[in-house]
Every structure is written in C-alpha cells, then in structure tokens.
KOLKELO-473480 format. One line per field, with one value per atom (N, C-alpha, C): atom name; x, y, z. Coordinates in pm, whole numbers, plus 50000, padded with zeros to 5 digits. Layout:
% residues N
atomo (CA|...)
c1 (X|...)
c2 (Y|...)
c3 (Z|...)
***
This chain:
% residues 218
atomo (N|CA|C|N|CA|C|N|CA|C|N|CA|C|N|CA|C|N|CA|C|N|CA|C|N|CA|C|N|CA|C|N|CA|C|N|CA|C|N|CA|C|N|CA|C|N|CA|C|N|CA|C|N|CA|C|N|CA|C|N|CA|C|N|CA|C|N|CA|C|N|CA|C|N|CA|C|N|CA|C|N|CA|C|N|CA|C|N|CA|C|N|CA|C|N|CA|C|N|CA|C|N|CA|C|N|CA|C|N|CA|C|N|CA|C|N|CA|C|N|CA|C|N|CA|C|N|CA|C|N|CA|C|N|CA|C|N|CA|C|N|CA|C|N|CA|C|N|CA|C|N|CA|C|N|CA|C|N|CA|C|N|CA|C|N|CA|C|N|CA|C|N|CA|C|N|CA|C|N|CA|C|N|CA|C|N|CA|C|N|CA|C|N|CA|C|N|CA|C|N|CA|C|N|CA|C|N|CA|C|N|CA|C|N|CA|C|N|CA|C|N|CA|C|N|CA|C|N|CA|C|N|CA|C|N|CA|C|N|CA|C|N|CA|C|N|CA|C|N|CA|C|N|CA|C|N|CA|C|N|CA|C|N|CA|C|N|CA|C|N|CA|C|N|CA|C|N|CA|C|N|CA|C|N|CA|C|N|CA|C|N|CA|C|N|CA|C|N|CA|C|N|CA|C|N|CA|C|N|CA|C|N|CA|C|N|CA|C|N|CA|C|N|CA|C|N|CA|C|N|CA|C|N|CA|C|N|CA|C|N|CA|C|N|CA|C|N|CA|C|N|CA|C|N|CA|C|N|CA|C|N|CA|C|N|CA|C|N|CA|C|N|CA|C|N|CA|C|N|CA|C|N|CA|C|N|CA|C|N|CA|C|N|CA|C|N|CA|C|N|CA|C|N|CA|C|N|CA|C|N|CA|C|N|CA|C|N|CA|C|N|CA|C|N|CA|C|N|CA|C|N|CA|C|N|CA|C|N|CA|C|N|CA|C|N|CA|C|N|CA|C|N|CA|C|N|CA|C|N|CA|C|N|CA|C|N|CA|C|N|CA|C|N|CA|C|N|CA|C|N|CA|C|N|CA|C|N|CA|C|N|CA|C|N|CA|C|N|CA|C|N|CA|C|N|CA|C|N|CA|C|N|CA|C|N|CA|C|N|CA|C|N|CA|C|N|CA|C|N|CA|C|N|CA|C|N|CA|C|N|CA|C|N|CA|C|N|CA|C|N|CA|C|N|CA|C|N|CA|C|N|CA|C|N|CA|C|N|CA|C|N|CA|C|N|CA|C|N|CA|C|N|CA|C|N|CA|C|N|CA|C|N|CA|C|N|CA|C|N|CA|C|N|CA|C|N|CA|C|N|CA|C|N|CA|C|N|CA|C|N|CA|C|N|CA|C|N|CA|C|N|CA|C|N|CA|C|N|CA|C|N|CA|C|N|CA|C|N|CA|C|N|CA|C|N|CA|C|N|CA|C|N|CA|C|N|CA|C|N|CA|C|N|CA|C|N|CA|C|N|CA|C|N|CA|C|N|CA|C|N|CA|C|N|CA|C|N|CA|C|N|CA|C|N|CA|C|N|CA|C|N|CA|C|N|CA|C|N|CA|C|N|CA|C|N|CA|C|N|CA|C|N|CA|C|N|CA|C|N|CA|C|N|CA|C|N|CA|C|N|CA|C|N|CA|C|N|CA|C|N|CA|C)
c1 (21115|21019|20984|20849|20806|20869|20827|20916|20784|20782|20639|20694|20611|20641|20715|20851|20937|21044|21056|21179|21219|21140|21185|21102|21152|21122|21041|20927|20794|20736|20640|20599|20477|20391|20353|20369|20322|20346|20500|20523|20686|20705|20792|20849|20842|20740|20722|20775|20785|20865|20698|20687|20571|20659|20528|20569|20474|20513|20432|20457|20332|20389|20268|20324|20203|20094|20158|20074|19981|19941|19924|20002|19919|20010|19958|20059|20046|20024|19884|19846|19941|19965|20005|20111|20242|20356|20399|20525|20615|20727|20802|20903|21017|21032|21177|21291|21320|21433|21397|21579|21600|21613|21658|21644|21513|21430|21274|21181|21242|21166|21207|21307|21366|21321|21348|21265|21146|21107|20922|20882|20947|20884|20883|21049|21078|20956|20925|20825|20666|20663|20522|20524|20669|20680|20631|20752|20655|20534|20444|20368|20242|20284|20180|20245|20310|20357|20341|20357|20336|20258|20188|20071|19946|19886|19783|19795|19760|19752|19716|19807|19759|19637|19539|19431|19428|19320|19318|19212|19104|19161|19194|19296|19331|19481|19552|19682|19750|19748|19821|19957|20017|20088|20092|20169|20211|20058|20083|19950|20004|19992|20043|19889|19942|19822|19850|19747|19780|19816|19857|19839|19679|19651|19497|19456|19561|19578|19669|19715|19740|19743|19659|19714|19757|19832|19985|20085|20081|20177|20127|20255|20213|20225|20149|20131|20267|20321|20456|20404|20311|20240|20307|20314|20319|20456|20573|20740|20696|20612|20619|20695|20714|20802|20674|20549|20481|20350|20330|20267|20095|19995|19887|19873|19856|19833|19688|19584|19464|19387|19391|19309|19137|19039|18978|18924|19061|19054|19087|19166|19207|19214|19076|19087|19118|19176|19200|19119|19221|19147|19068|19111|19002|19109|19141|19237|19288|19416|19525|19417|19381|19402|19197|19162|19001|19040|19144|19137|19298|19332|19461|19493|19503|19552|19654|19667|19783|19911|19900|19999|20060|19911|19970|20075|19986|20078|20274|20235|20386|20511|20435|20453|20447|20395|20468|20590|20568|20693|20798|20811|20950|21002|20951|20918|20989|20940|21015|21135|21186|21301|21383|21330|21383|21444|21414|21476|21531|21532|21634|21525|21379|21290|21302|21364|21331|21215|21136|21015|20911|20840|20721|20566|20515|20371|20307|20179|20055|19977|19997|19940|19991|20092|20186|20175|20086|20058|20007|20077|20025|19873|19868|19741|19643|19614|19502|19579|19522|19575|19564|19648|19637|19697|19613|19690|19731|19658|19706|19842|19906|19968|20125|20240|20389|20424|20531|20615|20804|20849|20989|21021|21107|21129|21261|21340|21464|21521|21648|21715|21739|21789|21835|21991|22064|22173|22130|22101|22033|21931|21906|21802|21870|21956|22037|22127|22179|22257|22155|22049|21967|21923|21922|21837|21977|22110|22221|22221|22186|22176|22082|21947|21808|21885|21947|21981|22126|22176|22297|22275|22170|22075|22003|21950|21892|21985|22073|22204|22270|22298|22344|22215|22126|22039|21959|22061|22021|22062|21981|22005|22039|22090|22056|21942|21892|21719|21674|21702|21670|21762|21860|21913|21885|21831|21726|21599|21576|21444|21444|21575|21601|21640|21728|21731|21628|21524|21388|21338|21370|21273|21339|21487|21548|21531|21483|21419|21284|21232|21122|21107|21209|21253|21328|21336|21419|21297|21194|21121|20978|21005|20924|20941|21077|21146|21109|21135|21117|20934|20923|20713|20671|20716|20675|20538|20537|20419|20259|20164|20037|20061|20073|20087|20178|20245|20379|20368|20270|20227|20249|20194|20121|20320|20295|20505|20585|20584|20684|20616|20542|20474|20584|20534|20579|20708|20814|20920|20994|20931|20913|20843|20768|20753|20890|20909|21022|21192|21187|21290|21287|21111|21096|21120|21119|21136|21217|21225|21321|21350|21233|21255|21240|21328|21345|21217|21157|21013|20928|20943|20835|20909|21006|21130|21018|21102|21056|20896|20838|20648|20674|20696|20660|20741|20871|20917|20843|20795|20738|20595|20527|20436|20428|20581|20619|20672|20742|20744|20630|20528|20384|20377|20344|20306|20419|20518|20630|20534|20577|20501|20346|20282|20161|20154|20277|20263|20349|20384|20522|20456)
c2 (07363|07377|07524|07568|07654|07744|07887|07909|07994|08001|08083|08264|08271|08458|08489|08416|08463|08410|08370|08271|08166|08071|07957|07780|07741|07664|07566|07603|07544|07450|07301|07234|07115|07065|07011|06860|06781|06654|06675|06805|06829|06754|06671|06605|06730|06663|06770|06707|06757|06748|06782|06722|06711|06886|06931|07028|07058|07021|06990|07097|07190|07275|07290|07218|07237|07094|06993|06944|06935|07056|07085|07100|06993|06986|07070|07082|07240|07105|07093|07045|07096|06999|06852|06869|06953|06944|07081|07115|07193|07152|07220|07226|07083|07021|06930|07045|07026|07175|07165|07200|07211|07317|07433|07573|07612|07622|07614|07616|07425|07366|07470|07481|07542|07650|07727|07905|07870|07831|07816|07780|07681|07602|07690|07777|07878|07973|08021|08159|08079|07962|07915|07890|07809|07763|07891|08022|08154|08201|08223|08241|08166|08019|07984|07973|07993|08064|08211|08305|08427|08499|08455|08544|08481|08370|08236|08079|08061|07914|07859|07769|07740|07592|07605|07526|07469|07351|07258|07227|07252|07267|07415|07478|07617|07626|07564|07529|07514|07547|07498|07474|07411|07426|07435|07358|07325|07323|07364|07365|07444|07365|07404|07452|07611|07708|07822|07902|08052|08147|08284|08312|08374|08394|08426|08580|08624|08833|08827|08760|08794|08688|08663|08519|08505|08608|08632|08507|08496|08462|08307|08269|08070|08151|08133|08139|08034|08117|08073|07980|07916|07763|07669|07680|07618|07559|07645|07592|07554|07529|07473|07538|07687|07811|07907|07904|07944|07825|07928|07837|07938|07910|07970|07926|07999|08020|08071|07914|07997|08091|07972|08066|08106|08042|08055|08180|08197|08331|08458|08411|08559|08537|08581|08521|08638|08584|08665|08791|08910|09024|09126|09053|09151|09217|09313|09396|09332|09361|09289|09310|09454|09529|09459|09410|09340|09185|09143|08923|08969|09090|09075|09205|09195|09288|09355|09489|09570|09521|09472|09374|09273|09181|09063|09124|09222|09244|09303|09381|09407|09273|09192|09047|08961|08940|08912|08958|09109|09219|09143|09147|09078|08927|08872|08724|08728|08829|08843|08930|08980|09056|08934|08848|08766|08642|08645|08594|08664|08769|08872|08950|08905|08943|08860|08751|08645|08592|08600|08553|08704|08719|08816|08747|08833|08821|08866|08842|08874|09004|08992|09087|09237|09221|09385|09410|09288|09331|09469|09579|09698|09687|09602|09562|09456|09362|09277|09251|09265|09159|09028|08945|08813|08748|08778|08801|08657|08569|08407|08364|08464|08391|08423|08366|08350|08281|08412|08304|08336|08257|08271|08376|08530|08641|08641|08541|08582|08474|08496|08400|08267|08133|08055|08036|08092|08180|08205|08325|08403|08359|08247|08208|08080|08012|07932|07990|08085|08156|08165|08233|08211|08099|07984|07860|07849|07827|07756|07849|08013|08060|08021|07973|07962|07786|07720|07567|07593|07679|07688|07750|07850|07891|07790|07684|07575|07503|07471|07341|07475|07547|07653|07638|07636|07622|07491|07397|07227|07227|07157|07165|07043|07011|06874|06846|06892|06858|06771|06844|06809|06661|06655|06570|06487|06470|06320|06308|06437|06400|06348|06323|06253|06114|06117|06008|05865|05941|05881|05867|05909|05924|05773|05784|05605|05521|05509|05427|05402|05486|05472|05355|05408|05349|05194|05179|05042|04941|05033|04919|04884|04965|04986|04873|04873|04770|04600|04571|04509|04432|04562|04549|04532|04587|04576|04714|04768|04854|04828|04848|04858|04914|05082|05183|05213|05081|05104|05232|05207|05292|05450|05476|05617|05682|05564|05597|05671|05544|05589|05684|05742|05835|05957|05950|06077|06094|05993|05986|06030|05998|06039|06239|06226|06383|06483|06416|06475|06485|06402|06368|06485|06544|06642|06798|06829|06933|07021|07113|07229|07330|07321|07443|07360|07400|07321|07349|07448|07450|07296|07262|07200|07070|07056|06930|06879|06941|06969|06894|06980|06935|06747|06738|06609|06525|06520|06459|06421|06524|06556|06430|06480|06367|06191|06163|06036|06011|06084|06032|05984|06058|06058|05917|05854|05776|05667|05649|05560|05530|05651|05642|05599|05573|05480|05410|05317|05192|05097|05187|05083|05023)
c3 (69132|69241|69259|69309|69330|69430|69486|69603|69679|69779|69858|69869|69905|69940|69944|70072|70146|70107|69933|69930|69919|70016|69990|69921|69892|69799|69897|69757|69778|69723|69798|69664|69735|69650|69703|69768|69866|69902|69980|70060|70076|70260|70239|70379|70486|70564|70683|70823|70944|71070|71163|71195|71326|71425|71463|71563|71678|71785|71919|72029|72047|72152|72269|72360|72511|72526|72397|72378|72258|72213|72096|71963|71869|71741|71595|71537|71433|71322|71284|71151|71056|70897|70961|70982|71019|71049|70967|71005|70943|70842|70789|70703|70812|70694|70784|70760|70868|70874|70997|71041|71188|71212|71138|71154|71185|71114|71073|71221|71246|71366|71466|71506|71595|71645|71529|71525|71561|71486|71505|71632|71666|71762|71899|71857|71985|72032|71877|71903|71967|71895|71911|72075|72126|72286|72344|72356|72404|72379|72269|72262|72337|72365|72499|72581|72595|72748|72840|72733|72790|72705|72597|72579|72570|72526|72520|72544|72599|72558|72419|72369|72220|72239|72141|72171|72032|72050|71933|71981|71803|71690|71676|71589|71573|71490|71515|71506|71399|71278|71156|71069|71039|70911|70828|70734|70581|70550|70403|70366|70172|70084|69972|69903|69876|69852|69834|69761|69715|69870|69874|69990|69983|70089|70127|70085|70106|70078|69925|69887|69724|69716|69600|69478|69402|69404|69293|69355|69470|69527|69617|69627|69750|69874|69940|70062|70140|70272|70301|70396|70378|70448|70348|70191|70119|70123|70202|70186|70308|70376|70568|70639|70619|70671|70781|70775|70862|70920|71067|71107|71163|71212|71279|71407|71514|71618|71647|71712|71728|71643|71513|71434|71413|71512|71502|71551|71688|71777|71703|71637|71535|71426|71361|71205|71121|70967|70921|70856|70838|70787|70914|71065|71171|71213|71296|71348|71458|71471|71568|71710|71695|71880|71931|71822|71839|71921|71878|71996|72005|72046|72091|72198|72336|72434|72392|72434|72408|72487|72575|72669|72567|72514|72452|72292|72279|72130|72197|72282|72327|72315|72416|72426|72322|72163|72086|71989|72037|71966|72067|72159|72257|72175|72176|72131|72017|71894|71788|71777|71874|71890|71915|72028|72062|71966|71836|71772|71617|71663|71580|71492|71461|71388|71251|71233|71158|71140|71229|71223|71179|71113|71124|71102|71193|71282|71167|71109|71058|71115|71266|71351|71297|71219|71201|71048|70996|70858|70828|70733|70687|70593|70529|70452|70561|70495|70542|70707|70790|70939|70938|70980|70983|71121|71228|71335|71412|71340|71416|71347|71220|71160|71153|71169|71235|71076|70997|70909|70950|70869|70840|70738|70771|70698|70693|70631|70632|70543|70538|70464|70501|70452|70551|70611|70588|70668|70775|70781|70881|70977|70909|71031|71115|71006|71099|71228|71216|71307|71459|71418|71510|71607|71491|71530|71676|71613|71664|71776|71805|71945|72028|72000|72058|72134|72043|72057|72172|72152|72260|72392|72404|72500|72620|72558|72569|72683|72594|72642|72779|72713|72898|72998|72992|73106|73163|73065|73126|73259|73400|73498|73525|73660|73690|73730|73744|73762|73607|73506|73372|73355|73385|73397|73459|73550|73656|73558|73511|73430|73270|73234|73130|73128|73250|73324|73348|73427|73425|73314|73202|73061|72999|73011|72974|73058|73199|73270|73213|73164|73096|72971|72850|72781|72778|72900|72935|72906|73034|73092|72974|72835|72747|72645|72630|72532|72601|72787|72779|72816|72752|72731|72841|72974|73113|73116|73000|73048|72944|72976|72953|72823|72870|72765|72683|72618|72577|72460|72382|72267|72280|72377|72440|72521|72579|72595|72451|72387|72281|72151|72170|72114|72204|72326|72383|72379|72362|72334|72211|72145|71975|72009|72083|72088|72156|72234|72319|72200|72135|72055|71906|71906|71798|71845|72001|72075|72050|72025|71984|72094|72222|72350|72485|72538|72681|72754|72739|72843|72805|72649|72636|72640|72656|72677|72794|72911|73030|73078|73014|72987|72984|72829|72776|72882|72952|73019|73133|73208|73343|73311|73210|73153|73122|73084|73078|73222|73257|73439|73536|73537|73585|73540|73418|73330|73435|73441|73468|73637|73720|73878|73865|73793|73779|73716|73652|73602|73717|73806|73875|73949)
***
C-alpha cells in the first residue's frame, strides 16, 4: 500500500469512520482510527467553536489523490489523516491573514498546542497556503498518547447533568425499539451519530437534539 505525505498508509476504496461536528459532516468520512477520529474531531469540535462555525457544503475528507502543492506526493486526504474546514472560505493558495482574523489565527495556534502540535494547519504553510486544511503530523504512537489524553479529559468532566442526558438518550432508545415513535429513523441516525463522537461539546449537542425530539413525540 501506498503511504501519503505524512507517513501513513494510503490507498484507495480505504474503510472510512463518518466524522460529525456541529452537525456538519466531513465528506465522505475519515480514516477508521480512533486515534485519528479523536484528534481530528477534537481540533475540528474547537475550531467551530471558537473560531467559525463549520458550514456545509465546505467540509472534507478522505479523498485518494495527488497532493494539490506537489504531485510528487498523495495528498494526506488520501490515508483519511486530514480533513478541510470551510473550504470554499479559504481556498487554497490565498494567504492565511486574507479569510482569516489575526484573533482567529492565534486561536487556531492554541487549538494546536492543544493537542501537542500533532495536528498541522495549512494556514502555517511556508510555500503555497492552504488555510481550510488540518492534517495528522506525527507518528501513530504519538498521536495515540494524545488521543488517550483528549479521551481522559472528556470522561473527568462528565457531569451529572451529562448523565441525565444520556439517560434520556436510552429512554429514547427504549421507546425506539418498541417503534412508539414516528421518527424512529431520524432517532437512530442520531444515535449512531452520538456513538461516532469523539468531544463532549458535540456529545452534548447531538444529545440535547434527541431529547427535544423525545419531548415532542411524547
């Protein structure tokens, strides 16, 4: 098998992992990898959180292909190791500081500290800019270590609040199985989303959403 830019093994038709953040989904999925999901999903959760909202269409993944700035090389879409953020807003080759605030760029430098700098931004490319675009720069060692802090982070700040709201999510699930709802479909979709979640903000979201859904079917 092939390997992309950054390492890791690349190929086409490769088993991908759905990745859902705000609602918005990263065409057609990412790398299956829980490290991967994890990271990614972390930086992508912050990134609409504290610097844009992520919108659709814009959003990408996997995608087995040269990279766009050398075609020497697979583009690290191709191992499902990067993802795009709003690419229509920041397309490639324009300068970071043209669809990106000096605030917001600070604010994705945090973001990527925040996960050790495993991840690198497009935005900090020395050659071409590619500022919608987030890959995986590291080993997979190294990025697991990470994943397992971002995932233990998580589980320390489960509340009981989160806990009534998971709660309600298998009340959900009860009354799904025994086909007491309309929308059973649209349920276990979101369930299936919640079950792909890698960051408690967006836990949180999709839950808060199937609850709503529960209090207007009752």
């Amino acid at each position: 098998m092939s390997a992309s830019q950054n390492g890791w093994s690349a190929g086409p038709g490769m088993i991908l992992r759905p990745l859902v953040v705000g609602g918005i989904a990263f065409v057609p999925g990412i790398r299956h990898d829980d490290d991967v999901h994890t990271v990614l999903g972390y930086v992508a959760d912050q990134f609409h959180t504290r610097v844009e909202p992520l919108r659709n269409p814009g959003c990408w993944g996997y995608a087995f292909r040269e990279n766009r700035n050398d075609p020497n090389a697979l583009s690290n879409h191709a191992s499902g190791t990067a993802i795009d953020c709003n690419a229509p807003a920041h397309p490639n080759g324009v300068p970071t500081n043209r669809t990106f605030t000096p605030k917001q760029v600070a604010e994705v430098h945090k973001i990527l500290a925040e996960v050790d700098h495993t991840v690198r931004w497009g935005g900090d490319y020395t050659g071409t800019p590619d500022a919608m675009h987030f890959e995986i720069d590291t080993t997979p060692a190294r990025l697991a270590a990470v994943a397992d802090r971002i995932r233990n982070q998580e589980d320390d700040m489960f509340t009981d609040e989160d806990r009534a709201d998971l709660k309600a999510t298998r009340k959900v699930t009860e009354r799904t199985r025994e086909g007491s709802f309309k929308r059973d479909k649209a349920i276990l979709a979101g369930l299936d989303e919640i079950a792909e979640t890698s960051t408690k903000t967006a836990r949180k979201s999709q839950v808060a959403a199937l609850k709503k859904l529960f209090e207007d079917e009752s």
